[in-house]
N, C-alpha and C positions, 0 to 999 in steps of 0.2 A: 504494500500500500504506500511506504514512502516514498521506493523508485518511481509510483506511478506520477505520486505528487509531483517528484525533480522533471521526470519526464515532458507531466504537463505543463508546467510553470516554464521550461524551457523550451517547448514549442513556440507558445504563447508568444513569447520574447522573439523565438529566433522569424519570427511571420508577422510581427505587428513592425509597425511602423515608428517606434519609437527609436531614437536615433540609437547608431551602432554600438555606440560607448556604453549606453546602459544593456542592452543586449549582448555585447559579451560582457558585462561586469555579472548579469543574471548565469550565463553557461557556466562563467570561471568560478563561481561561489559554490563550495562544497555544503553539503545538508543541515550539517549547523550552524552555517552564516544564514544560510536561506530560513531555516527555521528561529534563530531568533531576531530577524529583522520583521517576522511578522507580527513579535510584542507577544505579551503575556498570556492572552485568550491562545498562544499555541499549543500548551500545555495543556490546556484544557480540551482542544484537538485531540490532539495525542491520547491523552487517556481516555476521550471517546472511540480511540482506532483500536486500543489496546482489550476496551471493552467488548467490541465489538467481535473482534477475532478471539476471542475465550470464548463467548457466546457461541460465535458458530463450531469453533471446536468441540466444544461441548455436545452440541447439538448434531452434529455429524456423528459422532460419537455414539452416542442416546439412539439414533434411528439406524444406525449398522450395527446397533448387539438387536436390534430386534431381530433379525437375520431376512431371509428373503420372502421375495412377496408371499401375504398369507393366504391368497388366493386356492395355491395349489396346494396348499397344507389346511385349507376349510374343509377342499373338496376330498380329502385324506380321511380328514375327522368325520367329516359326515357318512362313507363309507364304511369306514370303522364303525360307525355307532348303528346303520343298516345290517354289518354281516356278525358282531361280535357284542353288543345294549350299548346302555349309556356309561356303565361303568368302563368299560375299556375307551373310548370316548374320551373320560373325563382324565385318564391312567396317561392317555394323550396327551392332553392340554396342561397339564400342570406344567410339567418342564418345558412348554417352549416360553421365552418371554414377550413374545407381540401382545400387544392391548385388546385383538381377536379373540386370542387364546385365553389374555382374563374373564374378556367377556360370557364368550363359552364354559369356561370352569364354573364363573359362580352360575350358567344355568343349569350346566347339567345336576351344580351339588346341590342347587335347589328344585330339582326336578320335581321331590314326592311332597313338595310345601303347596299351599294354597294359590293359586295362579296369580293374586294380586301379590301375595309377597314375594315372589320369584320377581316378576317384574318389578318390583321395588328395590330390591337387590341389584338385579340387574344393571336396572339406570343407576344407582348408588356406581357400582364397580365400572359401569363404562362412564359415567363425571369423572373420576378419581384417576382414571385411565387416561382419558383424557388429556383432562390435567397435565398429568407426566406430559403430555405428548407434548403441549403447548406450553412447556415451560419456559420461561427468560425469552418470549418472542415478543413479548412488549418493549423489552430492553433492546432491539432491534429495530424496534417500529420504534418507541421514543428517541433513537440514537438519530436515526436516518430525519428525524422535524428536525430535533436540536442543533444539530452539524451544521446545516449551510445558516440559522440563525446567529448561530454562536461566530462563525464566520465573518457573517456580515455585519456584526456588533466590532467586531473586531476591524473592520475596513471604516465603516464610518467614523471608530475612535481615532486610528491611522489619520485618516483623513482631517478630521478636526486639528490633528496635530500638525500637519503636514499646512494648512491651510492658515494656523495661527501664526508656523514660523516662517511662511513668506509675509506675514503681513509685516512681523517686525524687522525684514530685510528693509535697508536704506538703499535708496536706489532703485533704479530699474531692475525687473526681477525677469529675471531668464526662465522660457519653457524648461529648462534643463531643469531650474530648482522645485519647478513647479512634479514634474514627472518622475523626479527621484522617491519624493514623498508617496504619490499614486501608486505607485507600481509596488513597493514596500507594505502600502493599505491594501491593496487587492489579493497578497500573500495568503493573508485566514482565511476570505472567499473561497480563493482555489482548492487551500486544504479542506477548508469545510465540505466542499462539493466532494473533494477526493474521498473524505470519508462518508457520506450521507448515501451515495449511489450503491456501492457497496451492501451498503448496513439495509437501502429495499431494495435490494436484488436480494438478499438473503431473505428476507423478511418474507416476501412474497413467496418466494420457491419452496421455505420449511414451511407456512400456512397451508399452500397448497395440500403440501404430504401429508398435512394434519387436518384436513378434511374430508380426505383421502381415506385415513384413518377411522377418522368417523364415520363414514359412509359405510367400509366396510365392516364394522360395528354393529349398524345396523340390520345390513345384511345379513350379520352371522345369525342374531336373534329370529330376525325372519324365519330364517332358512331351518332355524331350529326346533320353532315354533309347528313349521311346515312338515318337520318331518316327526316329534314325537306329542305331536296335538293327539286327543284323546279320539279324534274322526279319524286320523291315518291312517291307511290299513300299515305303513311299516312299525307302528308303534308297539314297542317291546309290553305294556301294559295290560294288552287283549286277554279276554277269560278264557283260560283253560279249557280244552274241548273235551274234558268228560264232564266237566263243571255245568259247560253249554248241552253236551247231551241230554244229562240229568234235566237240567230244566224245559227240554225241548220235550223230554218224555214226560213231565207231568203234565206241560199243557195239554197232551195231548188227551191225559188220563181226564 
C-alpha cells in the first residue's frame, strides 16, 4: 500500500504541469521525506493502512479455515442423512467448521424438540454464526468514509498554512512559492484515497461472501426441513409396519 502511494504521488508529479524543479524534487524524495511533508494527520493515515490490513488478514484467514464451498458437503450431508438417519448426519456436521455445518448441527440435535423450538434455536445458532462471519467488517467500511476525510482535513490544514505564509512574504510572491505549499497539502488527499479504495474493495468483496453465507444458511434449513418434515416419505420417523399392520387389522375388525 505504500509503494502504491510513492507510485501514485509520482505519476501525479511526473504528468502535471507543475514546473520540472518541483517534479523531480517529488521523484528524488525517499518515503519519509514524502510522508512527513504531508504533516501530522499522516500518522493517522498510517495507522488506518495498518488497521486495515490486520482486518483483512484476519478475515482471509476466518473464511479459508472454513474450508471449501459447503455446497458439495450439504449435498454429502443430506445423503448421509437419506441412506444412514439423522444421527450419522449430525456425527457429520460437528467436525466440519463452516457456519452450514453449525446451522445443520443445532437442527439435527434439535430434531425430537417441538418445531417452534428447533426453529428458535436454529435462528439463535445461524445470528451467532453469522456474527462470526461479519466480524470487524465495519472496521473496513468505517476505514474506507474516514481515509479520504481525514485526508482532506489534512490538505485544507496544509493549505491554510501554505496560504498564511505567502501572505507574510514581502514582495512579489512567485507561482513557485505558491505551489511548493499545494503540492505538500494535496500529500494526505492522495494517501487518504491510497488507503480508503483499498479498505471498499475489501469491504464489499468479504460482504458479498457473507451473504453468500447467509443464503446458504438458509438453504441448508430448507432443505432440511424438506427432507425430514413429518409428510416426507424419506423421513427416518414413519410407524413401524407391524405397528401399521396391527392397526390396519383392527379397522378392519
Amino acid at each position: 500500500m505504500i509503494n502504491i502511494f510513492i507510485e501514485t504521488v509520482s505519476h501525479f508529479f511526473r504528468d502535471s504541469k507543475i514546473p520540472l524543479s518541483y517534479s523531480y524534487k517529488v521523484n528524488s524524495m525517499s518515503l519519509s521525506e514524502l510522508f512527513h511533508r504531508g504533516g501530522s494527520l499522516m500518522w493517522v493515515l498510517l495507522a488506518f493502512s495498518l488497521v486495515a490490513c490486520a482486518v483483512a488478514v484476519e478475515r482471509f484467514l476466518t473464511y479459508a479455515s472454513y474450508g471449501y464451498s459447503p455446497d458439495r458437503w450439504f449435498e454429502s450431508l443430506l445423503a448421509k442423512i437419506r441412506k444412514s438417519g439423522p444421527a450419522a448426519g449430525l456425527a457429520m456436521a460437528i467436525p466440519y467448521r463452516h457456519p452450514v455445518a453449525r446451522v445443520a448441527q443445532t437442527y439435527l440435535e434439535q430434531l425430537n424438540r417441538p418445531e417452534k423450538v428447533r426453529q428458535d434455536n436454529v435462528r439463535r445458532t445461524g445470528s451467532v454464526a453469522l456474527e462470526s462471519v461479519e466480524k470487524n467488517l465495519r472496521i473496513l467500511a468505517a476505514l474506507a468514509h474516514l481515509a479520504p476525510l481525514v485526508g482532506l482535513l489534512g490538505t485544507v490544514i496544509g493549505m491554510v498554512v501554505a496560504f498564511s505564509q505567502i501572505q507574510s512574504i514581502q514582495g512579489t510572491v512567485k507561482p513557485s512559492d505558491l505551489a511548493g505549499g499545494i503540492w505538500e497539502a494535496l500529500l494526505t488527499t492522495v494517501f487518504g484515497l491510497v488507503v480508503a479504495i483499498p479498505c471498499m474493495a475489501l469491504y464489499h468483496a468479504f460482504e458479498g461472501h457473507a451473504d453468500k453465507i447467509a443464503r446458504r444458511m438458509e438453504m441448508a434449513v430448507t432443505s432440511l426441513d424438506d427432507l425430514l418434515s413429518p409428510s416426507s416419505p424419506s423421513t427416518v420417523t414413519t410407524k413401524p409396519r407391524q405397528r401399521a399392520q396391527e392397526e390396519e387389522f383392527s379397522t378392519i375388525q
